[in-house]
Residue, then its C-alpha position, 0 to 999 in steps of 0.5 A: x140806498x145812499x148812507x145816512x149822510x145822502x139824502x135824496x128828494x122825489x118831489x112829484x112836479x108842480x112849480x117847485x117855487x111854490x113850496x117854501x117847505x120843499x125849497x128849505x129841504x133841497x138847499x138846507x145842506x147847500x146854506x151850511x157851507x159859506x161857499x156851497x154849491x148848488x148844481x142844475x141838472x138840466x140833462x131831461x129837458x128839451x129847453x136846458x138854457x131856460x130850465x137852467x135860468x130858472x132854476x139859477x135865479x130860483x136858488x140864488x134867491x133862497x141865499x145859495x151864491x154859487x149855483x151852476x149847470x150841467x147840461x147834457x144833450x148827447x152822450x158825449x157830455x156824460x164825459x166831460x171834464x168840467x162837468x165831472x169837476x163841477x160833481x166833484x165840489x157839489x154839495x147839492x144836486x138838482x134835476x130839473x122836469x122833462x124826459x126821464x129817459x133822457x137822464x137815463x140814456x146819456x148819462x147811464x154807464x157813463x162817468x157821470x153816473x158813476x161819479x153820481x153814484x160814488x158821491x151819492x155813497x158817500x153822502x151828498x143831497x139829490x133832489x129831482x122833480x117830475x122826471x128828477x123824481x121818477x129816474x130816482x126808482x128801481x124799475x122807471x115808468x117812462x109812459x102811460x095812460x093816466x084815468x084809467x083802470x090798469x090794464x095790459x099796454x098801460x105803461x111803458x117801464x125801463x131801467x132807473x139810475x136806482x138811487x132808491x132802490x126796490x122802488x117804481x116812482x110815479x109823479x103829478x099822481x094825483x093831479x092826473x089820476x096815475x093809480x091805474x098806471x102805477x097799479x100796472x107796473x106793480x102788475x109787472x114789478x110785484x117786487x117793487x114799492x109802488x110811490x106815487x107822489x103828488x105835485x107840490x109834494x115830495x118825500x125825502x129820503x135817507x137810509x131806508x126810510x123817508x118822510x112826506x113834506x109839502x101839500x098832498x101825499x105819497x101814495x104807497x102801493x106793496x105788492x109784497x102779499x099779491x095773492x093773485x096776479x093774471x096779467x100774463x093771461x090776458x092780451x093788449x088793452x085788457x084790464x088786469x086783476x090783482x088781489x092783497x095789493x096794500x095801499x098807503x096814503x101818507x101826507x106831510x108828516x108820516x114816515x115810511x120805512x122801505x126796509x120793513x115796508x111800514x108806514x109811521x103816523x106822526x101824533x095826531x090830535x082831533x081838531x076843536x070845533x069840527x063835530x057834526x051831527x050830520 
């Protein structure tokens, strides 16, 4: 991962408008500079010119002056000088919902994705929801059935931008009850740390650890210790058994170090007047 000057932020869908918490988190960096600048990464949209709008007028409102947008809708964009320019003075990334195969397909390999990644070394905030998020990984699901028990077929996997290295993202994980599907690719990828991130929900990242912010959970799954795995036994459509699977569920205010693959609870204290005798 990025040096401790990045620091990059997974938030799993859900209107970003509606969580103050997460919104302080993506422009913090941008608001320590008078003349910070805020870049709108519309490339996984289909509908880039009202992403951008939205998004322009969403961070405009929390006090940044200069906000701009990249669009990429072919490859060649990945090229262009503006946009590479418009990198370069960036203080803050921000990539919008749509297809995470977008981002990676034209921008992989191309001199924006090397000018990301050599900004993200050298310290610089990423944020990215839904599809933002989920590009963020080692290993991306780029689809899958959701409500379902894991299965062989259950999703389809490719290469992320592996800005979160070791990682498989998944979003709007509870909401729409991703846990088979992510249970599947750590099927496949048993190396990797399972995230899965609940809408209105991000965890932000620097070094190797992260913490959780906004309403629900990250839900960590570690296939480190998998004692068994027959998913190459089985065909198509046929569900697959796994045993050790390590499941963490952490809300705002716990802390995972991806390093030593340990979650940290903050200080709790029991709640007055909640006893029951039922």
């Amino acid at each position: 991962m990025a040096n401790g000057r990045t620091k990059l932020i997974a938030i799993g869908g859900g209107e970003v408008a509606g969580s103050p918490e997460i919104l302080d988190e993506i422009v913090a960096d941008v608001l320590k500079r008078d003349d910070g600048r805020m870049v709108v990464m519309t490339v996984a949209t289909n509908e880039p010119q009202s992403a951008g709008d939205k998004y322009n007028r969403l961070f405009r409102s929390r006090g940044i002056k200069h906000v701009l947008t990249i669009d990429v809708s072919t490859r060649e964009d990945a090229f262009d000088e503006a946009s590479l320019q418009k990198i370069k003075d960036a203080d803050a990334l921000f990539f919008t919902g749509g297809d995470q195969l977008n981002i990676t397909s034209l921008m992989g390999g191309s001199p924006l994705h090397d000018l990301l990644t050599e900004r993200a070394k050298k310290g610089l905030t990423i944020a990215g929801t839904s599809a933002g998020a989920a590009m963020m990984s080692n290993s991306m699901i780029i689809s899958g059935k959701s409500d379902h028990t894991p299965q062989v077929g259950a999703v389809e996997i490719a290469p992320g931008m592996n800005l979160i290295p070791e990682t498989l993202i998944d979003t709007h994980f509870s909401q729409r009850g991703r846990h088979g599907r992510l249970l599947t690719a750590m099927a496949h990828y048993p190396q990797d740390i399972g995230l899965g991130i609940d809408e209105r929900t991000a965890l932000v990242a620097r070094d190797h650890e992260f913490r959780v912010i906004g309403e629900g959970a990250v839900t960590v799954m570690d296939g480190a210790n998998m004692k068994h795995n027959d998913l190459p036994y089985h065909g198509r459509d046929e569900p697959v058994g796994m045993f050790s699977v390590c499941i963490h569920v952490l809300p705002r205010g716990y802390r995972f170090d991806l390093k030593t693959r340990t979650p940290q609870a903050p200080q709790m204290h029991k709640l007055a007047g909640v006893d029951s005798d039922v």
